[in-house]
PQR file with spaces between the fields and no chain letter, atoms N, CA, C, O and H, PARSE charges and radii, in Angstrom:
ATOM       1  N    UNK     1       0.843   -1.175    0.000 -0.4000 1.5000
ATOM       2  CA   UNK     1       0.000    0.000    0.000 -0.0000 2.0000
ATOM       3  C    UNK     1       0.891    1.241    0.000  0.5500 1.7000
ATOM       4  O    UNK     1       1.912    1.320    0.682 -0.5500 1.4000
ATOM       5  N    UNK     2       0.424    2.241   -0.837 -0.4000 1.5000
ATOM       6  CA   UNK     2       1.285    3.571   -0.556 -0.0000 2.0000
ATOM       7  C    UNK     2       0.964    4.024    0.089  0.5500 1.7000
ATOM       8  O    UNK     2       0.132    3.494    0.825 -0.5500 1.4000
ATOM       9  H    UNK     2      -0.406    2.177   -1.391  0.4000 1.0000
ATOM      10  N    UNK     3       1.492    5.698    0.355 -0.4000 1.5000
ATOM      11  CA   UNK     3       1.270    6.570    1.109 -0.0000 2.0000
ATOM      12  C    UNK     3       0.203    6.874    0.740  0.5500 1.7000
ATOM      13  O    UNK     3      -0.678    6.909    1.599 -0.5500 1.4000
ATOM      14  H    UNK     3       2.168    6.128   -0.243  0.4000 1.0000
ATOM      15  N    UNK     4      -0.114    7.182   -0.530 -0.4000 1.5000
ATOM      16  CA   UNK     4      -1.319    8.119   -1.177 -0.0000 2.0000
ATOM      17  C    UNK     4      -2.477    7.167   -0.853  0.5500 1.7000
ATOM      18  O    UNK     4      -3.653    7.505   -0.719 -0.5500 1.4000
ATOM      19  H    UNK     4       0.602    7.153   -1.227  0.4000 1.0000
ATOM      20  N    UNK     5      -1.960    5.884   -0.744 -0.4000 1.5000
ATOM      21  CA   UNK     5      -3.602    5.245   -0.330 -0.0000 2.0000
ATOM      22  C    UNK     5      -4.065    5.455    0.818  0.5500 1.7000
ATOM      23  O    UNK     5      -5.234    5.743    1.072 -0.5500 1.4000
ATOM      24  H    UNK     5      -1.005    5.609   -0.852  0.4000 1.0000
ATOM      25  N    UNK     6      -2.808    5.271    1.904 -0.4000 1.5000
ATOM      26  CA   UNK     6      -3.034    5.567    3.417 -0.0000 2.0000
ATOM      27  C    UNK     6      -3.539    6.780    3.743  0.5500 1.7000
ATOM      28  O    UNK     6      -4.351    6.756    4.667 -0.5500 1.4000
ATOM      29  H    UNK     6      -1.858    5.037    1.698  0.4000 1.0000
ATOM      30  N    UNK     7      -3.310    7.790    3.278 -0.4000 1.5000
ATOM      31  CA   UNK     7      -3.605    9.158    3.144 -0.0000 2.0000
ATOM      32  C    UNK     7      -5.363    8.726    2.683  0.5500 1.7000
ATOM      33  O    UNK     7      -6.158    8.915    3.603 -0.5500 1.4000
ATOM      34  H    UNK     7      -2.650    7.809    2.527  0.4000 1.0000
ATOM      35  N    UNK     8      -5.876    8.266    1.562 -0.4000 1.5000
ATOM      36  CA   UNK     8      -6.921    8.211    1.250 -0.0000 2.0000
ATOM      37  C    UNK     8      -8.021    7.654    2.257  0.5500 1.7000
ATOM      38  O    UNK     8      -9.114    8.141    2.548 -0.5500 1.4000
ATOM      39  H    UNK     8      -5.230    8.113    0.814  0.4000 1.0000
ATOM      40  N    UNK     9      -7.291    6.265    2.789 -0.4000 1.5000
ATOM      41  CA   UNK     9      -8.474    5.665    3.900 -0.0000 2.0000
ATOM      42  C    UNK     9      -8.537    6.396    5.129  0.5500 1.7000
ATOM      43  O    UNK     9      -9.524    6.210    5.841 -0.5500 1.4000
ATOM      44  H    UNK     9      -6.403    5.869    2.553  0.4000 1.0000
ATOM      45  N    UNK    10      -7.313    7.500    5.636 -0.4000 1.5000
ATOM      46  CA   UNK    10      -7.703    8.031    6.695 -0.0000 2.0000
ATOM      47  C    UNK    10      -8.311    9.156    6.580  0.5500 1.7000
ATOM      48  O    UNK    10      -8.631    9.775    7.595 -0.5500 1.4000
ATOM      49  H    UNK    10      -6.511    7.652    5.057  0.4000 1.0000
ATOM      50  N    UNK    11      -8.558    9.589    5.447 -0.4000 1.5000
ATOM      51  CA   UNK    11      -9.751   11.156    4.848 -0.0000 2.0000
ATOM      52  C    UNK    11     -11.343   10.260    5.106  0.5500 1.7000
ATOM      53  O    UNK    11     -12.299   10.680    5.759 -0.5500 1.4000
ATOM      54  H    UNK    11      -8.298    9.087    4.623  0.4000 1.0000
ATOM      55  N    UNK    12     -11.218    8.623    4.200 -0.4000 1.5000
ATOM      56  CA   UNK    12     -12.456    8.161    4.388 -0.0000 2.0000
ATOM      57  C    UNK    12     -13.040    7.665    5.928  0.5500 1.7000
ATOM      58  O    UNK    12     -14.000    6.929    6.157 -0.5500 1.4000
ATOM      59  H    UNK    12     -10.442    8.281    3.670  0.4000 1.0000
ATOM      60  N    UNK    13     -12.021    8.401    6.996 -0.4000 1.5000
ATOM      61  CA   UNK    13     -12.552    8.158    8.512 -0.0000 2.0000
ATOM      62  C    UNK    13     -12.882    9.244    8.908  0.5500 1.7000
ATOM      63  O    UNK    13     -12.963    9.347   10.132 -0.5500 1.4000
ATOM      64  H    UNK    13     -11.241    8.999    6.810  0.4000 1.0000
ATOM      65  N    UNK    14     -13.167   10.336    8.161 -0.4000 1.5000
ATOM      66  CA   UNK    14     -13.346   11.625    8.582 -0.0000 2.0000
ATOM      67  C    UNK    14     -14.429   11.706    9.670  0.5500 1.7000
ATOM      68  O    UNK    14     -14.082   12.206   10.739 -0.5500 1.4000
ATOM      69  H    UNK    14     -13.101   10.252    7.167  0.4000 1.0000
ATOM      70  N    UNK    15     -15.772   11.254    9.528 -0.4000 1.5000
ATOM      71  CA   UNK    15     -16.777   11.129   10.580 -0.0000 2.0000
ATOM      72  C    UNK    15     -15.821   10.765   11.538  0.5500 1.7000
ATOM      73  O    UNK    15     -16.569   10.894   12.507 -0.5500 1.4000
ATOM      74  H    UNK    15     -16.054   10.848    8.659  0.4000 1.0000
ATOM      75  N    UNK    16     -14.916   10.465   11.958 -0.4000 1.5000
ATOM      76  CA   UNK    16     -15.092   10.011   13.408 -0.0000 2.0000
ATOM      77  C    UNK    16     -14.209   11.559   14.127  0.5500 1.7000
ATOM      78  O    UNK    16     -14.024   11.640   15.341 -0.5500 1.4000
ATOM      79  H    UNK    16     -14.308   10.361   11.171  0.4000 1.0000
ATOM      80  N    UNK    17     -13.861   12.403   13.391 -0.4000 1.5000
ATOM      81  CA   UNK    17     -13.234   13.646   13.418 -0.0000 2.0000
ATOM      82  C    UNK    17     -14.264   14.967   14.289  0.5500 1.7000
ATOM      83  O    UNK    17     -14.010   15.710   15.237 -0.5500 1.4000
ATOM      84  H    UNK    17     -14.011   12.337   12.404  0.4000 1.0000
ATOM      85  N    UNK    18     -15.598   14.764   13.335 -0.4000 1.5000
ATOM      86  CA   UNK    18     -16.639   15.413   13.444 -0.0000 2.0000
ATOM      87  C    UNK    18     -17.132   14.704   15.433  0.5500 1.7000
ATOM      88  O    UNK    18     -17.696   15.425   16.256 -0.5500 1.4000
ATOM      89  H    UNK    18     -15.804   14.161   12.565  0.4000 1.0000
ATOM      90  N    UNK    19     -16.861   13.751   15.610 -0.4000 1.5000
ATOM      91  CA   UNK    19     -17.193   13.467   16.760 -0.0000 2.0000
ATOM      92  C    UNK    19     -16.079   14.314   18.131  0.5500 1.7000
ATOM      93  O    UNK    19     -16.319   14.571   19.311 -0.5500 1.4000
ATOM      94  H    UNK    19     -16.403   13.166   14.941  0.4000 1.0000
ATOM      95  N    UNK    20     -15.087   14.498   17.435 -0.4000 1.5000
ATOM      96  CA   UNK    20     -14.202   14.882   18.234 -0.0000 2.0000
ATOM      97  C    UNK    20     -14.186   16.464   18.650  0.5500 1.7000
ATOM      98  O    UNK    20     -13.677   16.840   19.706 -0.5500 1.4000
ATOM      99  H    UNK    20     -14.892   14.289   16.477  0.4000 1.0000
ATOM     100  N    UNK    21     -14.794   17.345   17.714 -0.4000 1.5000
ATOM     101  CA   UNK    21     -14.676   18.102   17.498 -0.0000 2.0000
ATOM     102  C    UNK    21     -15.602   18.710   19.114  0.5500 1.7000
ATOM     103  O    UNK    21     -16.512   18.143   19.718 -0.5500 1.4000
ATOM     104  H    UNK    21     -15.207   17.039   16.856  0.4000 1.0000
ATOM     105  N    UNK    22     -14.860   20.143   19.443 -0.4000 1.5000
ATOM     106  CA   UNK    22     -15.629   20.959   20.375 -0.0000 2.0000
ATOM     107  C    UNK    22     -16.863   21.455   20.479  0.5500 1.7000
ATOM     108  O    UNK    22     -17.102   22.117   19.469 -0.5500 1.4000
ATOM     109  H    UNK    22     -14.120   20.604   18.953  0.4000 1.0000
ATOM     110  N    UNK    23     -17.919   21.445   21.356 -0.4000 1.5000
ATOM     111  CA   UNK    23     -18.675   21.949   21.313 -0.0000 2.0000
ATOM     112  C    UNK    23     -18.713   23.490   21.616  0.5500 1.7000
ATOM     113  O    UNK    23     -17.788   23.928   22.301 -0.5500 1.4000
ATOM     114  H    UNK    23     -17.725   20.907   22.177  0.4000 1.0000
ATOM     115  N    UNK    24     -19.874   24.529   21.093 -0.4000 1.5000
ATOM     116  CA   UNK    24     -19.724   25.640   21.035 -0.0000 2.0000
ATOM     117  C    UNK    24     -19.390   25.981   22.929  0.5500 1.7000
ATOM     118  O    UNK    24     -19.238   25.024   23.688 -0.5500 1.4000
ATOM     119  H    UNK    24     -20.624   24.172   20.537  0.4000 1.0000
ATOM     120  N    UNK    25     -19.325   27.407   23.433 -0.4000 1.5000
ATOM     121  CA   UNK    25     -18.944   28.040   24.420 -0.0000 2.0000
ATOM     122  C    UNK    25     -20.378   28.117   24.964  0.5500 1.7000
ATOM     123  O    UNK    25     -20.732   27.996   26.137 -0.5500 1.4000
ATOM     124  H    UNK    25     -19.448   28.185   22.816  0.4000 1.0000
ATOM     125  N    UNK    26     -21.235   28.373   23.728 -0.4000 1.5000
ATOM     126  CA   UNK    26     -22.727   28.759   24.751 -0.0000 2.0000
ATOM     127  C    UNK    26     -23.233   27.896   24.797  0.5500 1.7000
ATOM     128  O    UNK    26     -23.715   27.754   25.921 -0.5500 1.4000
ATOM     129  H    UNK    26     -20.948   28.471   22.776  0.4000 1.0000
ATOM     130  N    UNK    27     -23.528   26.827   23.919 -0.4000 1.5000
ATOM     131  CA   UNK    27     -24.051   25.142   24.338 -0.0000 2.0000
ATOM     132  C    UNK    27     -23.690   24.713   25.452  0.5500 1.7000
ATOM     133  O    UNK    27     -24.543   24.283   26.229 -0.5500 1.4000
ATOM     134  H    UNK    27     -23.136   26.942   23.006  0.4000 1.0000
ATOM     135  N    UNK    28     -22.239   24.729   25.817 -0.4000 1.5000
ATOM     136  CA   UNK    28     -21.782   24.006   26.838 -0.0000 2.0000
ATOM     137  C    UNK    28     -22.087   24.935   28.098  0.5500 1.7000
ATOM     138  O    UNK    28     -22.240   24.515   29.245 -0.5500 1.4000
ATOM     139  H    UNK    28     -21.547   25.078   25.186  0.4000 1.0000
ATOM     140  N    UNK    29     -22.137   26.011   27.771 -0.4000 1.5000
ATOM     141  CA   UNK    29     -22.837   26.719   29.094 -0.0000 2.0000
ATOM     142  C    UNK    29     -24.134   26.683   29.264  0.5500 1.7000
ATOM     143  O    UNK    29     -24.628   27.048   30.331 -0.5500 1.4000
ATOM     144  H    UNK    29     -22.012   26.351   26.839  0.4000 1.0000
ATOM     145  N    UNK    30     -24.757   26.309   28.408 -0.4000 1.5000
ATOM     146  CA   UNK    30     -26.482   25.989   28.485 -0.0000 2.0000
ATOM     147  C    UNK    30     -26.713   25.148   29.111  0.5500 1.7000
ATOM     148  O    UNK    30     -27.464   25.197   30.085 -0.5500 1.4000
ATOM     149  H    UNK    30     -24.356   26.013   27.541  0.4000 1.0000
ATOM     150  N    UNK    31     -25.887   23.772   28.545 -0.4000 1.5000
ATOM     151  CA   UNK    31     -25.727   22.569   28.746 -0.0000 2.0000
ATOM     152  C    UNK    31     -25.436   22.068   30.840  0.5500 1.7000
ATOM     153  O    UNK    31     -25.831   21.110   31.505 -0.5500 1.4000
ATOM     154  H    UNK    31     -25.276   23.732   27.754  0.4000 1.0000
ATOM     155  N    UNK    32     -24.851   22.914   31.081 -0.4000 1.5000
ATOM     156  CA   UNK    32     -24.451   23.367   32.269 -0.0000 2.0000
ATOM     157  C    UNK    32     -25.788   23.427   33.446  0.5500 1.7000
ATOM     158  O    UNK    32     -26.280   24.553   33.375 -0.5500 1.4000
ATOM     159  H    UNK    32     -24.531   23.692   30.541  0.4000 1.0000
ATOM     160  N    UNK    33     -26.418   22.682   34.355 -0.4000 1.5000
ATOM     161  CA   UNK    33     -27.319   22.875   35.009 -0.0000 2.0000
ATOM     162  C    UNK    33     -26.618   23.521   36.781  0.5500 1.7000
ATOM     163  O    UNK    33     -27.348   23.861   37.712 -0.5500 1.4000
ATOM     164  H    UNK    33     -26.018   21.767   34.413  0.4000 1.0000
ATOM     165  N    UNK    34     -25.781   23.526   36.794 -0.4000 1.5000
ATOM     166  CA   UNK    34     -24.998   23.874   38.193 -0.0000 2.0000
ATOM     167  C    UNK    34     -24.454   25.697   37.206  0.5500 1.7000
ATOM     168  O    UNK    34     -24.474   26.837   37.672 -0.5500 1.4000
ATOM     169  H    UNK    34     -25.188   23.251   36.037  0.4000 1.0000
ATOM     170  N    UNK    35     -24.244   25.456   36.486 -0.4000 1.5000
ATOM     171  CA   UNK    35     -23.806   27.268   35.996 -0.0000 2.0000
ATOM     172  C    UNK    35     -25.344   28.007   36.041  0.5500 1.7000
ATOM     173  O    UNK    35     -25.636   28.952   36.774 -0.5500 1.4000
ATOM     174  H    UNK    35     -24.229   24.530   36.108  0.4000 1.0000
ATOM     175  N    UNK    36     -25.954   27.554   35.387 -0.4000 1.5000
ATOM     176  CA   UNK    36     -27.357   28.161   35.199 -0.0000 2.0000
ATOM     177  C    UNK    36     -27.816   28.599   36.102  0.5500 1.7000
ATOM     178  O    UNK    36     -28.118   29.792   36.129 -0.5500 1.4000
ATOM     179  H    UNK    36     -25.717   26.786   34.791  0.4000 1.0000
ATOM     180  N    UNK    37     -28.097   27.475   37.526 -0.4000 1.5000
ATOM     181  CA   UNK    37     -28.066   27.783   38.709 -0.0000 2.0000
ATOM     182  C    UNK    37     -27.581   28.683   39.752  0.5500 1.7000
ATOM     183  O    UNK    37     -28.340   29.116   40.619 -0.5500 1.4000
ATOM     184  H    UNK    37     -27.852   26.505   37.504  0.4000 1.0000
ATOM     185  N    UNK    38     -25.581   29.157   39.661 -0.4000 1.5000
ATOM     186  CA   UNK    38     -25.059   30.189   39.747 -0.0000 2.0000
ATOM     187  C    UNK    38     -25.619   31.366   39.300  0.5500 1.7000
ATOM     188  O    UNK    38     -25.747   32.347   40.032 -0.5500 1.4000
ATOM     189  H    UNK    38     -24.964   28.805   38.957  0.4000 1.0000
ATOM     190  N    UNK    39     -25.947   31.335   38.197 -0.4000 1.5000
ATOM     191  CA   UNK    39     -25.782   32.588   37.567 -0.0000 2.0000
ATOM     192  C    UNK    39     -27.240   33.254   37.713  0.5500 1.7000
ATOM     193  O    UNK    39     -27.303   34.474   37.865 -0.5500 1.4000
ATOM     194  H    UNK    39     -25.844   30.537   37.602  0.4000 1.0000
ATOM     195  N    UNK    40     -28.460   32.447   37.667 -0.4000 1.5000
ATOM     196  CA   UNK    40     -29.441   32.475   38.099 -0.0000 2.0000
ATOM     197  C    UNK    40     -29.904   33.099   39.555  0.5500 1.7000
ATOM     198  O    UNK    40     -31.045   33.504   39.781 -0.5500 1.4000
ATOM     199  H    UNK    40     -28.408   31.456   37.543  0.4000 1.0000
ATOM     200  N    UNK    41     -28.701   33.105   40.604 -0.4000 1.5000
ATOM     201  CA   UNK    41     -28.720   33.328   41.857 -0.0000 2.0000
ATOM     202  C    UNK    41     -28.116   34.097   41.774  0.5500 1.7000
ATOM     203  O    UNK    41     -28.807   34.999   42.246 -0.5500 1.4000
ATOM     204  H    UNK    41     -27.775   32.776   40.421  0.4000 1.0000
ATOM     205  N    UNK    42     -27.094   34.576   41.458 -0.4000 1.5000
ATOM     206  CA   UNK    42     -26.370   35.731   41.209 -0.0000 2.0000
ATOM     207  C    UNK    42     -26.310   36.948   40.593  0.5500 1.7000
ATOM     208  O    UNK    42     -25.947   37.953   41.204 -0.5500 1.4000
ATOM     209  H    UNK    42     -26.532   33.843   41.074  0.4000 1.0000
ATOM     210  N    UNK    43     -26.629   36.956   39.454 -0.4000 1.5000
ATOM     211  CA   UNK    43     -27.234   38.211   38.290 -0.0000 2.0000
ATOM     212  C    UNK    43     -28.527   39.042   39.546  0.5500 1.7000
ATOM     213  O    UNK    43     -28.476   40.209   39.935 -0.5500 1.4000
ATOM     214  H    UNK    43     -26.925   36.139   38.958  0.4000 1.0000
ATOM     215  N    UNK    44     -29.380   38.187   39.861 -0.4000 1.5000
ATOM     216  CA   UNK    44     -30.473   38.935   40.190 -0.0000 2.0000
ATOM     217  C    UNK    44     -29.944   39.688   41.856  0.5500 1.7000
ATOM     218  O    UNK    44     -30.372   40.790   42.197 -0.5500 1.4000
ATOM     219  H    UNK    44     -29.421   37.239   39.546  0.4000 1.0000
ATOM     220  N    UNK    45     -29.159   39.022   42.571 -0.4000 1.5000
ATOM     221  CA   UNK    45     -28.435   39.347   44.080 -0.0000 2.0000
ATOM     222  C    UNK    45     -27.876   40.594   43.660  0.5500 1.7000
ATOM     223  O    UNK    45     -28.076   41.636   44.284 -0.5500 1.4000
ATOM     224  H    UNK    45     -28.812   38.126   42.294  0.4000 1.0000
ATOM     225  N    UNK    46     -27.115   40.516   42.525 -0.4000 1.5000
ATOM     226  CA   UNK    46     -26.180   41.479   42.246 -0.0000 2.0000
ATOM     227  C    UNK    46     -26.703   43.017   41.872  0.5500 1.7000
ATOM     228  O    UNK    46     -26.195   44.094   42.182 -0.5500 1.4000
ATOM     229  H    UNK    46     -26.952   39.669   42.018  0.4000 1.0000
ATOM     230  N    UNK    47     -27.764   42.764   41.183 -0.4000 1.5000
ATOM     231  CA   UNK    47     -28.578   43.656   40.363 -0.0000 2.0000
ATOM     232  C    UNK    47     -29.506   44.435   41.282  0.5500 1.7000
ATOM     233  O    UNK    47     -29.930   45.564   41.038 -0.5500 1.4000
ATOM     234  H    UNK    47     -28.176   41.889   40.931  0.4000 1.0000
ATOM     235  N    UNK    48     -29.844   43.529   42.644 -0.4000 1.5000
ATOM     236  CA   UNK    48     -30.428   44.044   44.008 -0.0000 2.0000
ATOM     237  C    UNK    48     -29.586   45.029   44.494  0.5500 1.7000
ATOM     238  O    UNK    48     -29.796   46.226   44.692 -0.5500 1.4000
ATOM     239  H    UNK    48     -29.499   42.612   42.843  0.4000 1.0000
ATOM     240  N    UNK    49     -28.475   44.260   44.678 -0.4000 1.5000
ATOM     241  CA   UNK    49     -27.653   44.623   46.305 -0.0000 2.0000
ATOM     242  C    UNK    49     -26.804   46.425   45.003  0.5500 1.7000
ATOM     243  O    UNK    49     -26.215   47.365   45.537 -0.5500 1.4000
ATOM     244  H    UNK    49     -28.304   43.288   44.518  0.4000 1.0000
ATOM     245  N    UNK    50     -26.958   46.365   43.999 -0.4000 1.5000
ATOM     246  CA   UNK    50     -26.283   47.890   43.357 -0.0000 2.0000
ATOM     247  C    UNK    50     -27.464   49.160   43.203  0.5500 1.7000
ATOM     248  O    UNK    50     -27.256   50.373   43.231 -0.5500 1.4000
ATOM     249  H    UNK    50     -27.437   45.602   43.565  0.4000 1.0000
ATOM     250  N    UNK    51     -28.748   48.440   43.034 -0.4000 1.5000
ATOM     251  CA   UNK    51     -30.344   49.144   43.433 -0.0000 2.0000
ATOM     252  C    UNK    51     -30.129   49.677   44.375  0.5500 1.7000
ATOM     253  O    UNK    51     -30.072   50.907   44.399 -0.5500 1.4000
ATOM     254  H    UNK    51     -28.917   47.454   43.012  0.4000 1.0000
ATOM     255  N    UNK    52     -29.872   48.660   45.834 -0.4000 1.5000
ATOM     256  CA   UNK    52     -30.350   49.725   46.953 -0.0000 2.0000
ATOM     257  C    UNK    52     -29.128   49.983   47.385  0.5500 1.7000
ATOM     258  O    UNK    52     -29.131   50.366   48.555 -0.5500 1.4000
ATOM     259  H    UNK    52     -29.918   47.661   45.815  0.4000 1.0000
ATOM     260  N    UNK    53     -28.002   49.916   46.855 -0.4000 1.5000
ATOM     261  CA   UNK    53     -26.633   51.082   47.197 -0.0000 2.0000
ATOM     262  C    UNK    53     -27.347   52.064   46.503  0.5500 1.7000
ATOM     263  O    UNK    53     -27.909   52.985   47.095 -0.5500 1.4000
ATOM     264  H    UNK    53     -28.000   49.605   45.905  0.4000 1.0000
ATOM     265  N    UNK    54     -27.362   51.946   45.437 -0.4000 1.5000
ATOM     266  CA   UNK    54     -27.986   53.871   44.410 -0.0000 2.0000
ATOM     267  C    UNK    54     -29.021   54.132   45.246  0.5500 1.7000
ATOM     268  O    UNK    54     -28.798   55.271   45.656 -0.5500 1.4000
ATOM     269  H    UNK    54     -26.906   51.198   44.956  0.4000 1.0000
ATOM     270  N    UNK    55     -29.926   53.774   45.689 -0.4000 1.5000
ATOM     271  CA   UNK    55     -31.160   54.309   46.449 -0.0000 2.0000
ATOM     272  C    UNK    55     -30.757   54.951   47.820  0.5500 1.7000
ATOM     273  O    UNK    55     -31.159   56.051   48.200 -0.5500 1.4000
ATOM     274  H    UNK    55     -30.108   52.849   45.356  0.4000 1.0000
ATOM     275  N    UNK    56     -29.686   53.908   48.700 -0.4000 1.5000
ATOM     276  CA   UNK    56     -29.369   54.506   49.699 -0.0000 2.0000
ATOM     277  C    UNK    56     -28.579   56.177   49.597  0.5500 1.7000
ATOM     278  O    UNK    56     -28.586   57.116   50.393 -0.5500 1.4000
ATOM     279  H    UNK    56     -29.360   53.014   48.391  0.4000 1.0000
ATOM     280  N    UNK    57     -27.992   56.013   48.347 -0.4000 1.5000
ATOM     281  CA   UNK    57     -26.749   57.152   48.440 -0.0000 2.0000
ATOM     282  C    UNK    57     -27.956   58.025   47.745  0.5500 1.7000
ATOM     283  O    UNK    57     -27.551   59.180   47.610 -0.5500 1.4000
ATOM     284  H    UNK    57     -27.986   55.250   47.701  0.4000 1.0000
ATOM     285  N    UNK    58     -29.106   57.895   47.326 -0.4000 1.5000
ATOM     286  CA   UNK    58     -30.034   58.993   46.669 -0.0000 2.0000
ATOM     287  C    UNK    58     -30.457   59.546   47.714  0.5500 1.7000
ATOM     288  O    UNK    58     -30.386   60.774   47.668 -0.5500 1.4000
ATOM     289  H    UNK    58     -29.435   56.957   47.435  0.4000 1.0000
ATOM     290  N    UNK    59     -31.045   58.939   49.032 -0.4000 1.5000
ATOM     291  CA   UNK    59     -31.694   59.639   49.731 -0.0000 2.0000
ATOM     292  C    UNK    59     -30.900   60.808   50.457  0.5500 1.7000
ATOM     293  O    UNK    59     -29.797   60.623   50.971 -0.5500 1.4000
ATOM     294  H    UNK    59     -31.103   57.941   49.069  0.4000 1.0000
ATOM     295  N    UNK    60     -31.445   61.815   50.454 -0.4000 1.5000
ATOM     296  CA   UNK    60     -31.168   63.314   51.201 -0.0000 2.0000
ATOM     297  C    UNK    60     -30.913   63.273   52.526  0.5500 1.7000
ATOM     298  O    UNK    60     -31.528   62.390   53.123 -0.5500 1.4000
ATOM     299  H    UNK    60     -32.341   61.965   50.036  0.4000 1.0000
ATOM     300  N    UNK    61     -30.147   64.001   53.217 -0.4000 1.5000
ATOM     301  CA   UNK    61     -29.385   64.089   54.629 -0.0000 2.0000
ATOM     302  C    UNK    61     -30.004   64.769   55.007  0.5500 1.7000
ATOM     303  O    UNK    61     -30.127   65.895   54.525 -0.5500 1.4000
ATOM     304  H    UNK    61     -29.647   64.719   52.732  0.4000 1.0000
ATOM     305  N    UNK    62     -30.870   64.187   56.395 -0.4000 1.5000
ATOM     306  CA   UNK    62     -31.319   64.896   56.883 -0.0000 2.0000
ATOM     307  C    UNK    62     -30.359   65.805   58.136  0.5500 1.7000
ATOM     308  O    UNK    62     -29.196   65.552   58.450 -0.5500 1.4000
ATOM     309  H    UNK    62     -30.770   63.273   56.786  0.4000 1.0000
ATOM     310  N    UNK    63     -31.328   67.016   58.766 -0.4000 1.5000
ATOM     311  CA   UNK    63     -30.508   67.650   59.554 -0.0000 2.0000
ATOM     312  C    UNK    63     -31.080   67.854   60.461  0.5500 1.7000
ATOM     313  O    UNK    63     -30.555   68.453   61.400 -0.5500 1.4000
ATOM     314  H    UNK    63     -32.273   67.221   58.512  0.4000 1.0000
């Protein structure tokens, strides 16, 4: 067998390439039920706790 054939049968294994291949960044973060969860608990804590800093520092000094 030559090279050029060997070369040929390992192009005709290509599917098993496609298996190897990475999945995207946001699939695998979708994919993710413990991130979802984080982030789910967090985004909204975060988005609170900077509300009532601005609210606190809005209110007027009294005298």
């Amino acid at each position: 067998m030559t090279e050029q054939d060997q070369n040929r049968q390992d192009h005709e294994h290509a599917p098993d390439d496609e298996s190897e291949e990475r999945l995207p960044m946001m699939q695998r973060m979708l994919d993710n039920p413990f991130l979802l969860l984080f982030l789910g608990v967090t985004v909204p804590s975060v988005s609170y706790i900077i509300w009532g800093v601005m609210e606190i520092v809005t209110i007027p000094i009294g005298r």
